[in-house]
C-alpha positions in Angstrom: -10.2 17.1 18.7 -12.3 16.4 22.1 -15.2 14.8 22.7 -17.3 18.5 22.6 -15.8 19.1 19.4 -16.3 15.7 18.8 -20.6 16.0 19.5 -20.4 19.6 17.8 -19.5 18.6 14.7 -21.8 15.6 15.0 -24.9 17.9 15.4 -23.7 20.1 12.7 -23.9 17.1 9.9 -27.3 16.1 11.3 -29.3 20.1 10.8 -27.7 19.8 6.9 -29.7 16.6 6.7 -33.1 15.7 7.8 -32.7 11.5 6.7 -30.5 8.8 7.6 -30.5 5.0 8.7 -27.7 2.0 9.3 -26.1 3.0 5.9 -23.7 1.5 3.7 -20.9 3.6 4.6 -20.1 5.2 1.5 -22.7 3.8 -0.9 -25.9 5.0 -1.6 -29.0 3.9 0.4 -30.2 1.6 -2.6 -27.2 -0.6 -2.7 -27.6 -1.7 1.0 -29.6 -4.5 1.2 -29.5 -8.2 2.6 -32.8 -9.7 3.4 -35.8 -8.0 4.2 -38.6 -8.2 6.0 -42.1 -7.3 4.4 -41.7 -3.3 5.7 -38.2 -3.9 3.5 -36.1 -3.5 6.7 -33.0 -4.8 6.4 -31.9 -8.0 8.5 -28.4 -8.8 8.7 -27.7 -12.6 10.0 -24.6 -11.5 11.7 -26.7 -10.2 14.3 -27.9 -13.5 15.2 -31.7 -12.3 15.0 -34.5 -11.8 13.1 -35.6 -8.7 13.7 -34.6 -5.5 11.2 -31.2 -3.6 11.8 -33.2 -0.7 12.9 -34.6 -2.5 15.6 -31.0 -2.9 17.0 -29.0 -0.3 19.0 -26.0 -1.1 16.5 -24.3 0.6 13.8 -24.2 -1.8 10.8 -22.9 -1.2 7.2 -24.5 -3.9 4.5 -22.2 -4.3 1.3 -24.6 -5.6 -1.3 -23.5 -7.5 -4.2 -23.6 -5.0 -6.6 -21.4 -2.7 -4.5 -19.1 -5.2 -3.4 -19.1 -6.3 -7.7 -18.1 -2.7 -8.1 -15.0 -2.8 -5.3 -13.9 -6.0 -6.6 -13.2 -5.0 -10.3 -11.3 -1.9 -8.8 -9.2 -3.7 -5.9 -9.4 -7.1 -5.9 -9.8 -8.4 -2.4 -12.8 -8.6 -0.1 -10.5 -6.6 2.4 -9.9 -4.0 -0.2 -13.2 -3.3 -0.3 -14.2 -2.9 2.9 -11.0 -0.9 3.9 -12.2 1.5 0.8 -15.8 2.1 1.9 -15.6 2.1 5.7 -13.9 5.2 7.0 -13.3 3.4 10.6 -11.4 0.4 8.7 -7.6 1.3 8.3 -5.6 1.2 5.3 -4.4 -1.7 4.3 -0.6 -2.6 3.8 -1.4 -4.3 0.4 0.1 -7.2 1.6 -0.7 -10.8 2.2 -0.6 -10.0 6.2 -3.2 -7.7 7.8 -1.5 -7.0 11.0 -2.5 -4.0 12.2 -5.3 -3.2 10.3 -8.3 -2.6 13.0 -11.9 -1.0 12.6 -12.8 1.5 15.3 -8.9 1.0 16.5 -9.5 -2.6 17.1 -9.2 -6.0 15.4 -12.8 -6.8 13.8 -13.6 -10.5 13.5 -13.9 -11.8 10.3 -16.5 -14.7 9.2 -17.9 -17.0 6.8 -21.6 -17.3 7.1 -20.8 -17.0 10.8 -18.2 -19.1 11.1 -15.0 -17.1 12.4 -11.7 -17.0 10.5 -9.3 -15.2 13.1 -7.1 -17.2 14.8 -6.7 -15.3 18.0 -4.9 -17.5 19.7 -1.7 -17.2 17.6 -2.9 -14.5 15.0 -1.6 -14.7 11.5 -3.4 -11.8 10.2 -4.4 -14.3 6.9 -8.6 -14.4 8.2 -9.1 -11.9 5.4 -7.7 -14.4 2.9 -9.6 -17.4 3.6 -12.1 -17.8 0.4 -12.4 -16.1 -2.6 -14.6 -13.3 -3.2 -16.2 -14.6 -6.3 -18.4 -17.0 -4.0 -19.4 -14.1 -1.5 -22.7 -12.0 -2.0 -22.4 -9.6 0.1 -20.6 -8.3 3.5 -22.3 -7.7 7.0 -20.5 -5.2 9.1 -21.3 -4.8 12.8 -19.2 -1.8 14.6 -18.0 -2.0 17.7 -17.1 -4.4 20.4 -19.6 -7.0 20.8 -19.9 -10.6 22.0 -22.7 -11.6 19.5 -20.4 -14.0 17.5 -18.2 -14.8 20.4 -14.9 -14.2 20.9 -12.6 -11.7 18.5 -15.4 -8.9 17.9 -13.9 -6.1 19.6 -13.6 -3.7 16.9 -16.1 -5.2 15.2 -17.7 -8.6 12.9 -17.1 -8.6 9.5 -19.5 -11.6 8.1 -19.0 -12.6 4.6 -22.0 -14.3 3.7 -22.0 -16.4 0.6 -24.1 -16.9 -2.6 -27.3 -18.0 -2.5 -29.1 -21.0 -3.4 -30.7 -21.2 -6.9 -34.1 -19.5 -7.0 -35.8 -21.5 -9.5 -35.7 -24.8 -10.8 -33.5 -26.0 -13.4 -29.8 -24.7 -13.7 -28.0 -21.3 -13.9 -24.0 -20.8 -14.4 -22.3 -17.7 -13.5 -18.6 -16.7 -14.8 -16.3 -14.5 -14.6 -13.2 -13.6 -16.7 -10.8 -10.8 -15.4 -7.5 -9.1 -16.6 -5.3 -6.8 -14.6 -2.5 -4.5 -15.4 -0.4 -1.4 -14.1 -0.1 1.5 -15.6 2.0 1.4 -18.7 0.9 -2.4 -19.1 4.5 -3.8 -18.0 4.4 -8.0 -19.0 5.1 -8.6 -15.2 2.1 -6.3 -13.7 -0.4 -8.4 -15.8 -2.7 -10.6 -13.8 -5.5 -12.5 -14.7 -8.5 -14.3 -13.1 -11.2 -17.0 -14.3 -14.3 -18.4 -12.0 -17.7 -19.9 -12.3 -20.5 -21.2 -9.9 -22.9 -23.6 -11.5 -26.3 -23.8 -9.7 -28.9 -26.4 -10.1 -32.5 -27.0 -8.5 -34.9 -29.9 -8.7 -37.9 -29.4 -6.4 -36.6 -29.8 -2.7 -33.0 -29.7 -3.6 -30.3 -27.6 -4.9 -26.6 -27.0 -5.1 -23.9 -24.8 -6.0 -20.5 -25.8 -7.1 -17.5 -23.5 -8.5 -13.9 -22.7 -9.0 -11.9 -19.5 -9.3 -8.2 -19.1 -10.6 -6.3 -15.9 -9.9 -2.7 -14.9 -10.8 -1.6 -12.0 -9.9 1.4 -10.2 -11.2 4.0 -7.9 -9.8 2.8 -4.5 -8.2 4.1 -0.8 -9.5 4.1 2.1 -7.5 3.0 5.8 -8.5 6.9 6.1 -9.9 6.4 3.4 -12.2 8.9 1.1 -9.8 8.3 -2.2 -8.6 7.0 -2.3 -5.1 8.8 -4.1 -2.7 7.8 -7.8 -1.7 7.4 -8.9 1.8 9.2 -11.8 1.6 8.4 -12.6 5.5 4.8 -11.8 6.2 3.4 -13.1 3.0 2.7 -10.9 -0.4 -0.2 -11.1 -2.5 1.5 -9.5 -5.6 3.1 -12.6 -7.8 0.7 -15.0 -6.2 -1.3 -17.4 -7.0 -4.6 -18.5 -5.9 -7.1 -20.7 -6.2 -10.7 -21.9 -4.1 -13.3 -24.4 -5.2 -16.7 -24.0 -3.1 -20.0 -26.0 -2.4 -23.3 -25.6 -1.3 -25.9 -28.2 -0.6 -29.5 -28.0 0.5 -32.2 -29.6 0.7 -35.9 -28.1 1.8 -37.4 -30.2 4.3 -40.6 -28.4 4.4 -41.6 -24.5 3.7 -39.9 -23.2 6.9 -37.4 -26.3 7.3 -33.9 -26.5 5.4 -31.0 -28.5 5.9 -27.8 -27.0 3.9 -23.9 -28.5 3.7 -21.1 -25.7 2.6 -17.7 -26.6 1.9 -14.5 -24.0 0.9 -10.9 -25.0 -0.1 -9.2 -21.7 -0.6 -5.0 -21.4 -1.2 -3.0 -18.7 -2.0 1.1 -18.7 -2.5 3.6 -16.9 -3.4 5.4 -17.6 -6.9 8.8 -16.9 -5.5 10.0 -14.4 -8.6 11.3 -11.4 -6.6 13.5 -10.4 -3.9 13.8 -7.3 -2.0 16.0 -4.7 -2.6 16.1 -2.2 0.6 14.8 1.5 0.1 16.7 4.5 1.9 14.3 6.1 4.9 16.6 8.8 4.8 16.6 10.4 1.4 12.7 8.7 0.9 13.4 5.7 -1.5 10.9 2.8 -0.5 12.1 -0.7 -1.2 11.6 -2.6 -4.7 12.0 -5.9 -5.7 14.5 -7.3 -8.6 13.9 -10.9 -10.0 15.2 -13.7 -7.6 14.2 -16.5 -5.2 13.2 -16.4 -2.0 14.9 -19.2 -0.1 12.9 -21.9 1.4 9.1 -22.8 1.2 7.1 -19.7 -0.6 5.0 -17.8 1.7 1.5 -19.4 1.4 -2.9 -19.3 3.3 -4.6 -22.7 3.2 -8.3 -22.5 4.7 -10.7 -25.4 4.5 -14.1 -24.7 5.7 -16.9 -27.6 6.2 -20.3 -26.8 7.7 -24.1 -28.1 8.6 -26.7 -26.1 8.9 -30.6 -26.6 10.1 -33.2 -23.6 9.9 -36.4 -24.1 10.8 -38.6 -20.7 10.4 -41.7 -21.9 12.2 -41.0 -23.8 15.4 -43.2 -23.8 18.1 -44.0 -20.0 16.8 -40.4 -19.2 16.7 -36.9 -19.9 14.9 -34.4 -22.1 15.0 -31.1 -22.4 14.3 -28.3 -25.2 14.1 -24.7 -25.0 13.2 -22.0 -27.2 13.1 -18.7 -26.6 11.7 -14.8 -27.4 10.8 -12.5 -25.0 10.1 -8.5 -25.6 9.2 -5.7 -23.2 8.2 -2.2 -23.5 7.6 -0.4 -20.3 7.2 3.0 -19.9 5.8 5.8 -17.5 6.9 8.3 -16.4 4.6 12.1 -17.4 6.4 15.5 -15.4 6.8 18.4 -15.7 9.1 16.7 -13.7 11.7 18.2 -13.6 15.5 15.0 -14.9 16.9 15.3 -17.9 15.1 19.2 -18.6 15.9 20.8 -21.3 17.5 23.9 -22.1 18.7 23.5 -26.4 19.3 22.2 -26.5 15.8 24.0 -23.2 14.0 27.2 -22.5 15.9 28.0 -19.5 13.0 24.6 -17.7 13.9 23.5 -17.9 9.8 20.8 -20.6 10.6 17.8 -19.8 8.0 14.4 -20.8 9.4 10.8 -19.9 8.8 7.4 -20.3 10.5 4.2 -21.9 10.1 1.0 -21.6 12.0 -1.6 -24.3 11.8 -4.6 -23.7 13.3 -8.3 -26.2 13.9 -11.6 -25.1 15.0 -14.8 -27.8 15.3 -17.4 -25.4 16.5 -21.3 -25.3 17.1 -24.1 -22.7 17.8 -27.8 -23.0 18.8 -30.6 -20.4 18.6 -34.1 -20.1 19.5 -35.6 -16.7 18.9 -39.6 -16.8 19.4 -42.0 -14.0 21.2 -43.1 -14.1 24.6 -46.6 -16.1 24.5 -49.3 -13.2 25.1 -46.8 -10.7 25.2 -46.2 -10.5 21.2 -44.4 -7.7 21.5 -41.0 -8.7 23.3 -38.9 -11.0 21.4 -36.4 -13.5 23.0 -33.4 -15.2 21.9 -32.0 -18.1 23.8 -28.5 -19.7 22.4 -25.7 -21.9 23.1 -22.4 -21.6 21.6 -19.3 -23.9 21.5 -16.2 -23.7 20.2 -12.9 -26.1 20.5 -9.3 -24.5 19.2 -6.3 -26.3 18.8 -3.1 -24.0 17.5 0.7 -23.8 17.3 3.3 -22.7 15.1 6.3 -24.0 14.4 9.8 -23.5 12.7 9.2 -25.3 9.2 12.9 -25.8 8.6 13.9 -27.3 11.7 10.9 -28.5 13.1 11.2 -26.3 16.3 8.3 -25.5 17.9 8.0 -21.6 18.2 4.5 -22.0 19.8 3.4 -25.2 21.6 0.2 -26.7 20.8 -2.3 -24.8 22.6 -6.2 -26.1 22.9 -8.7 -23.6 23.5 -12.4 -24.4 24.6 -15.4 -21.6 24.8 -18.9 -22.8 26.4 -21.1 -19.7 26.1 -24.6 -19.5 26.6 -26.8 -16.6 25.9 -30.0 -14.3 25.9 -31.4 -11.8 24.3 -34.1 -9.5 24.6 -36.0 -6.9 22.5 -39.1 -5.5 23.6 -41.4 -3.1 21.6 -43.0 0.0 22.8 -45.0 3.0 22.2 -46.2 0.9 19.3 -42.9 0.7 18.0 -41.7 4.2 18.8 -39.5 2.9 21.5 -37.4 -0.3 21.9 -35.1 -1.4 24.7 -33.2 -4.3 23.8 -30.6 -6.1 25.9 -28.8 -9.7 27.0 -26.0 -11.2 28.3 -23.4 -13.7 27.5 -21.4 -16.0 29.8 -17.9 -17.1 28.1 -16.2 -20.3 30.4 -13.3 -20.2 28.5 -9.8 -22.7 29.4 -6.6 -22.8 27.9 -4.6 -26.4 27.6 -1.0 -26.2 27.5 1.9 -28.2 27.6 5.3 -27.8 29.5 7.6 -26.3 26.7 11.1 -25.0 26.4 10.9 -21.6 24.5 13.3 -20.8 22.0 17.3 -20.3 22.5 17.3 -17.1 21.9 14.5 -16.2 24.3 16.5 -17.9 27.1 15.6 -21.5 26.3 13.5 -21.5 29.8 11.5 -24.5 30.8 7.9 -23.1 30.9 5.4 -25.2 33.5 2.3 -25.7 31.1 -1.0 -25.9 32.7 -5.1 -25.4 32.2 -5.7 -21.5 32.8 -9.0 -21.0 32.9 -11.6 -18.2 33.0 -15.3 -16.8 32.9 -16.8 -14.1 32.9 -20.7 -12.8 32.3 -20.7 -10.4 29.0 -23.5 -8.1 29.3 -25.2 -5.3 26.5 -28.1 -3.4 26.7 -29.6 -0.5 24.3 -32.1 1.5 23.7 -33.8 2.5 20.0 -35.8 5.6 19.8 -37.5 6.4 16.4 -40.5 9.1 17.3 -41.1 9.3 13.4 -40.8 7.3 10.4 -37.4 7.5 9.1 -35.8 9.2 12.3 -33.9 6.4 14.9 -31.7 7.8 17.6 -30.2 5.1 19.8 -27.8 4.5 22.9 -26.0 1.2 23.7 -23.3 -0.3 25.9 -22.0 -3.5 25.0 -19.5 -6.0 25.7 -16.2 -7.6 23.7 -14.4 -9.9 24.8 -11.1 -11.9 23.2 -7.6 -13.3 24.0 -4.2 -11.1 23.6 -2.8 -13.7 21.3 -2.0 -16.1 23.5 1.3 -17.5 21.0 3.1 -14.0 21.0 2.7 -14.3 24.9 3.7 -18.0 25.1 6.8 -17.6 22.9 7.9 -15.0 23.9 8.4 -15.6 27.9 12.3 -15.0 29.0 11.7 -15.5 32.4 12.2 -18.5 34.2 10.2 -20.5 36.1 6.7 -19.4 35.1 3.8 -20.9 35.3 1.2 -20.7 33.1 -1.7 -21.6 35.5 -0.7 -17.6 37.0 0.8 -15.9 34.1 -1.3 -12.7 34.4 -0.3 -11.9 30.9 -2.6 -14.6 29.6 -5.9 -12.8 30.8 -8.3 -11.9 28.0 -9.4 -8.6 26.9 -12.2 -6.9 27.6 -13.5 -4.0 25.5 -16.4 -1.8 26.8 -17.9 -0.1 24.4 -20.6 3.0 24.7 -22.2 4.4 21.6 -24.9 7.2 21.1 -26.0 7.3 17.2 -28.5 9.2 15.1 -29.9 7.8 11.9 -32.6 9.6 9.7 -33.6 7.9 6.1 -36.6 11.1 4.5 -37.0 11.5 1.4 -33.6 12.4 -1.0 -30.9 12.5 2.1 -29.7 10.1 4.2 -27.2 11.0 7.0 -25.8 9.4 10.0 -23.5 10.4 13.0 -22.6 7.7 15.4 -20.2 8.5 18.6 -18.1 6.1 20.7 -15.7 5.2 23.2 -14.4 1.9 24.2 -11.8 1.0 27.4 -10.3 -1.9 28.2 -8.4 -1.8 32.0 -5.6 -4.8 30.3 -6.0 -4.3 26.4 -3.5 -5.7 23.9 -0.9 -4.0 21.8 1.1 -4.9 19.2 5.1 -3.7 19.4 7.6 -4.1 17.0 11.0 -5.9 18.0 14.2 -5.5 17.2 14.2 -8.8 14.6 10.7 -6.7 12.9 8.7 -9.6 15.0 5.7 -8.2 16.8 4.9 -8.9 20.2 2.1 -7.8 22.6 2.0 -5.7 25.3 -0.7 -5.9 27.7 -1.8 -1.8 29.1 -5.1 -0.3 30.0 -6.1 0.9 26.5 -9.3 3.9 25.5 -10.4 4.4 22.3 -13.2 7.0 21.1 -14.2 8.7 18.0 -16.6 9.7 15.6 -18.1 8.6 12.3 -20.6 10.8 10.3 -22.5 9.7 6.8 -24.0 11.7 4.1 -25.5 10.7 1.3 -27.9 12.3 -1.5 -29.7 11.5 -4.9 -29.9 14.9 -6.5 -31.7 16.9 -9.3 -29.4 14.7 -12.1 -31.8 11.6 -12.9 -29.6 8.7 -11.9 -26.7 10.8 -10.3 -26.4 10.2 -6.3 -23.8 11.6 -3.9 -22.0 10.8 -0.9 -19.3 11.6 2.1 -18.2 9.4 5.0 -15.6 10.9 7.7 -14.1 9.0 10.4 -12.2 11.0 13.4 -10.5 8.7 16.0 -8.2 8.9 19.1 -6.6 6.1 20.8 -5.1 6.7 24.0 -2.6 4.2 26.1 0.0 3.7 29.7 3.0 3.2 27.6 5.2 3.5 30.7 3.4 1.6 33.0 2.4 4.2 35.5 -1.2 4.2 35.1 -1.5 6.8 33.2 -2.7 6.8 29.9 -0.3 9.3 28.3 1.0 7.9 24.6 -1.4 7.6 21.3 -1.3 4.2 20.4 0.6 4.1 17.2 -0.2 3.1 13.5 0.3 -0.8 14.2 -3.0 -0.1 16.8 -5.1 2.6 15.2 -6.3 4.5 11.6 -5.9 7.6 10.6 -8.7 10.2 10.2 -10.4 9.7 6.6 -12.9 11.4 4.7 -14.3 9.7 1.3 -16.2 11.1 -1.1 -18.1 9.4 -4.2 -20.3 9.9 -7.1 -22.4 7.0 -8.3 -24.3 7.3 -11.7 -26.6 4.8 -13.6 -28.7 5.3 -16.4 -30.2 2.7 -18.4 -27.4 -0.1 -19.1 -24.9 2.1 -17.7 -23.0 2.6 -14.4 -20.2 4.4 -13.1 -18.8 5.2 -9.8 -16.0 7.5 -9.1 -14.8 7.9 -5.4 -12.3 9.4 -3.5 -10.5 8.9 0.3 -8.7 11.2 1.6 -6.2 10.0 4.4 -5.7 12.8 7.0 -2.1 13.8 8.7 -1.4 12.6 12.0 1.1 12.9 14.5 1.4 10.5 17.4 1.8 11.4 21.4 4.5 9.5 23.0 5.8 8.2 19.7 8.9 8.5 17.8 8.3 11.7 15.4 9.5 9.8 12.4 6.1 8.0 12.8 4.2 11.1 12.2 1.4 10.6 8.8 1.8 13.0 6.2 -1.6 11.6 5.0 -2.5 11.0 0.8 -5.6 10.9 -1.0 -6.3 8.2 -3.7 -9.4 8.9 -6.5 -11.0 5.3 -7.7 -12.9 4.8 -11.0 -15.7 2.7 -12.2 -17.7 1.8 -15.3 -19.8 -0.7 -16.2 -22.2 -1.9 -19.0 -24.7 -4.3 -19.0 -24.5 -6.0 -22.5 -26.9 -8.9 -23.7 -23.7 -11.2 -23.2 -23.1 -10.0 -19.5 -21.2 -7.1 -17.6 -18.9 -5.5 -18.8 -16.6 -3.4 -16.6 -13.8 -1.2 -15.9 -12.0 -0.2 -12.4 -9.4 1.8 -12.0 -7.3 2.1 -8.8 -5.5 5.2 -7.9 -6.5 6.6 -11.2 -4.6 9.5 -10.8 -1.6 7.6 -10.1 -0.8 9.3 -6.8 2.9 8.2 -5.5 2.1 7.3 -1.5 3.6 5.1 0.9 1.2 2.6 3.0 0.5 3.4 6.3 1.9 0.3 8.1 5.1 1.2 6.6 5.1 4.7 6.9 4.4 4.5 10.7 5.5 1.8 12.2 8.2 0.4 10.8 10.2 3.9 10.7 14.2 2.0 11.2 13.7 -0.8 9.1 14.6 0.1 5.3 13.6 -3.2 3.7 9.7 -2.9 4.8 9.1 0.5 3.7 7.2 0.1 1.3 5.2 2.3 -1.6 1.2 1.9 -2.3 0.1 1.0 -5.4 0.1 3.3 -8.9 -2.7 3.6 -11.1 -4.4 -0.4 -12.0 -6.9 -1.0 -14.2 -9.1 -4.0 -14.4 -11.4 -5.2 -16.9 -14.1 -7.7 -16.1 -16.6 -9.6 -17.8 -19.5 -11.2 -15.5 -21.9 -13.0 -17.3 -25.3 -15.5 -16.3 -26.3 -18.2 -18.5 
């Protein structure tokens, strides 16, 4: 499908409709929310402004807390849940690893409150496991590559922002109780979860202080079999996990607040199963039988400590202050693989070895957003941002190191501009961002089996001057069309690169290899929000001249390849309340092409492949509430794809999974019910399905029907 098909289709959805805005993709227009202004426009702090969502030449989804409640009883994990609702946000491999799972066809950039999780320098692929959802109110989503949080956001931010402070004096406790179990209630499926936040408030102060305790029990496929652990990447089926979080704040006058928040999150393995390989050939995915892994289990540590200062009226403008420490350690299940062999220690070639990656940020940001004196109607933004990275990973076993120590430093200052016209009927916004970015490394000797080469360490540094600009059209109330070019920028993990050099003599001071990525994106969208409909079409296409790739090796390691890469696509939004008091309806469909020189020439003839880009998707969902009662049933529909320049085995065959929801709000608390994969569809994940089409052992089914009963309740 072209890019005239592409438009076609686009204009087609908008004459059904006449409403639309920056939806909640999926969801009904009254569940998006996050603060407002006094018109009710939404403002989302991931956008690093204060000025409404519409007044931005962005495409932004808002999870509330009611709809992300909803996803959470039915899947589990914050990823879950924004995989299930965004059509542009791949599948996930139900796994403990999100490699390869992208928004718009490119890794999104996950934070806390602002704060980024990714690790780009040596990616683990654990950022969407870093806190537990019970302590998150809702999710910001900004599409598209973007600059506005720094570096990683090139398909995309996805800002968890946490619970709020207490509202009123004197204190409120929130808990939650959870049980979880597969079709045909098998003892090992059961899981279980328990959580509570207290919140107190005396005056000026206020804080927030809970725990959460999940286990989770083994996974079932649509056959009733067990589903095959990952014993290498990390699983999240017989895990445990656990997070205790605090907030602290103190209001220093009406438009002045000073606020401390601190997360411990951990999740391992409980090291029950092993893997028994599936058959490709005659379709048998891989299950487990009970065993134990060798060596440590497969296990995410985040720890998250930050400052913040607000000050709402500040020489007639805002500011904002942010300091913060981030830490995670990340786990790698082990195996005699030939990456990891030897001969000096393990003459036989059976030496067993697993990784770690440990990873420490100590960041700041700055703000100032104000209007121009006299000229009230052109807002401003001024910032500075700094950020200070230190990663490696190392062989846990044999205290190797598979990735030296790398230090990574980002100065970035910035501006932004948003003028009003036309008395508000037209806006041109705009800015730029300069990134001085330098990377410390070491001399190192890579691996044996990479050549053992002496590699010359050295101080690589960069810069470069990140630039957006938009422009926001809205003629009538309810009717925004907008156009936009912006900016991405982020590093081709740098530890895949660095451990993986079998040349010798190289220098890292010219390794070309080590340039970053940058993603150009170009969007044209349509939004109209009148009366019963809502509807939205929103068209794209990003290049980057050196992009980033991941590859599968031999050893089922992935490494990067750096090639020009061009992504565009299409995303299109529906929604409805009809004639049924209560009873509201919806569609979201996704269509995406990702194009790239897999042979060097300079031509970009080859699809990327699974690892690298989603598959077409259409969802559909019904929401209903009446009274005390709720209930929300929805559908996705994964479309069939085949892949240019690709092995044919990794062709889609595509599979569509029907949710369930339903929820009642007793005098005690809510009660609820979710059911995933209701119908109990027998599918096999996408990552496993394409990709990884000659290795047996990760092939791997999706989960059968699971039910989950929930009780929510305030005191």
């Amino acid at each position: 499908m072209r890019v005239s098909t592409l438009l076609a289709l686009g204009a087609a959805s908008l004459a059904m409709a006449n409403a639309a805005h920056a939806q909640s993709a999926g969801e009904q227009p009254a569940e998006v929310g996050t603060e407002e202004t006094g018109e009710g426009d939404i403002v989302v702090s991931a956008a690093r402004t204060q000025l409404p969502a519409s007044a931005l030449p962005l495409t932004i989804d808002v999870i509330d807390a009611e709809a992300l409640d909803r996803q959470l009883v039915i899947s589990g994990s914050t990823v879950d849940a924004v995989s299930a609702l965004l059509p542009s946000f791949s599948p996930t491999r139900e796994k403990l690893s999100g490699a390869g799972e992208s928004l718009r066809g490119r890794s999104p950039l996950y934070a806390i409150n602002g704060i980024p999780q990714s690790t780009p320098i040596r990616d683990g692929s654990r950022d969407g496991y870093t806190i537990d959802p019970f302590f998150i109110d809702r999710v910001e989503v900004i599409y598209g590559s973007n600059a506005l949080q720094g570096i990683g956001g090139t398909g995309g931010v996805v800002n968890q922002v946490t619970v709020p402070a207490p509202a009123a004096d004197g204190m409120a406790v929130r808990t939650l109780v959870q049980g979880t179990a597969a079709d045909g209630f098998y003892g090992e499926s059961l899981g279980g979860k328990a959580a509570a936040l207290v919140g107190w408030r005396a005056g000026a102060f206020d804080a927030s202080v809970g725990g959460a305790f999940e286990r989770r029990g083994a996974f079932v496929d649509g056959r009733g079999n067990r589903i095959g652990v990952d014993g290498t990447q990390g699983e999240i089926q017989d895990s445990d996990s656990w997070s205790v979080f605090g907030r602290f704040g103190y209001q220093l006058a009406d438009d002045a607040r000073l606020e401390v928040t601190a997360n411990h999150f951990e999740l391992e393995g409980n090291k029950n199963y092993v893997i028994v390989p599936g058959d490709r050939a005659a379709g048998v995915p891989s299950s487990s039988v009970r065993g134990e892994t060798p060596g440590d289990p497969s296990s995410n540590k985040a720890d998250m400590v930050s400052a913040a200062f607000t000050h709402g009226d500040l020489g007639g403008g805002v500011l904002a202050l942010q300091g913060f420490y981030n830490r995670t350690s990340d786990v790698f299940g082990g195996g005699v693989f030939g990456t990891f062999q030897d001969p000096s220690i393990d003459p036989s070639g059976q030496l067993f070895d697993q990784s770690a990656n440990k990873s420490r940020k100590l960041g700041g940001k700055i703000s100032y957003e104000r209007a121009v004196p006299g000229y009230e109607d052109l807002i401003v933004t001024l910032g500075f941002d700094a950020l200070f990275d230190t990663t490696e990973q190392i062989l846990s076993q044999t205290g190797r190191a598979w990735v030296p120590e790398t230090e990574f430093r980002s100065l970035a200052p910035f501006a932004q501009a948003n003028l009003k016209l036309l008395d508000g009927v037209l806006r041109l916004a705009g800015g730029l961002r300069h990134e001085d970015v330098k990377l410390t490394v070491d001399d190192y000797t890579t691996l044996a089996s990479y050549g053992g080469n002496l590699v010359k360490g050295g101080s690589p540094s960069f810069d470069k001057t990140l630039l957006n600009g938009g422009v926001i059209v809205e003629p009538i109330d309810g009717v925004r069309g907008y156009a936009s070019y912006a900016q991405g920028y982020t590093i081709a993990d740098v530890g895949r690169i660095l451990r993986g050099i079998t040349e010798q003599g190289v220098d890292i001071d010219d390794y070309v290899s080590l340039e970053p990525v940058i993603s150009n994106n170009r969007e044209l969208g349509v939004e109209v929000d009148r009366g019963p409909l809502s509807a939205n079409a929103s068209y794209f296409w990003s290049s980057s001249d050196l992009g980033s790739r991941l590859v599968l090796t031999g050893d089922g390691i992935f490494e990067v390849v750096r090639a020009p890469v061009d992504i565009e696509g299409l995303e299109l939004s529906l929604a409805s309340q009809t004639p049924v008091p209560g009873l509201e309806l919806s569609v979201g469909y996704s269509h995406l092409i990702g194009r790239t020189d897999d042979d060097g020439d300079g031509v970009l003839e080859a699809d990327l492949d699974g690892a690298n880009i989603a598959p077409d998707r259409v969802n559909v969902a019904a929401d209903y509430a009446t009274g005390r009662f709720s209930a929300r049933a929805q559908a996705r529909f994964y479309l069939a794809r085949s892949f240019d320049g690709q092995p044919a085995d990794a062709a889609f065959d595509g599979y569509a999974l029907l949710d369930a929801y339903v929820g009642y709000r007793a005098d005690f608390g809510l009660l609820s019910l979710g059911i995933q994969n209701a119908f109990d569809e027998y599918n096999l994940t996408y990552d496993s399905d394409t990709v990884r089409t000659t290795d047996d052992s990760r092939f791997f089914a999706g989960r059968g029907r699971t039910m989950t009963l929930s009780l929510q309740s305030v005191f």
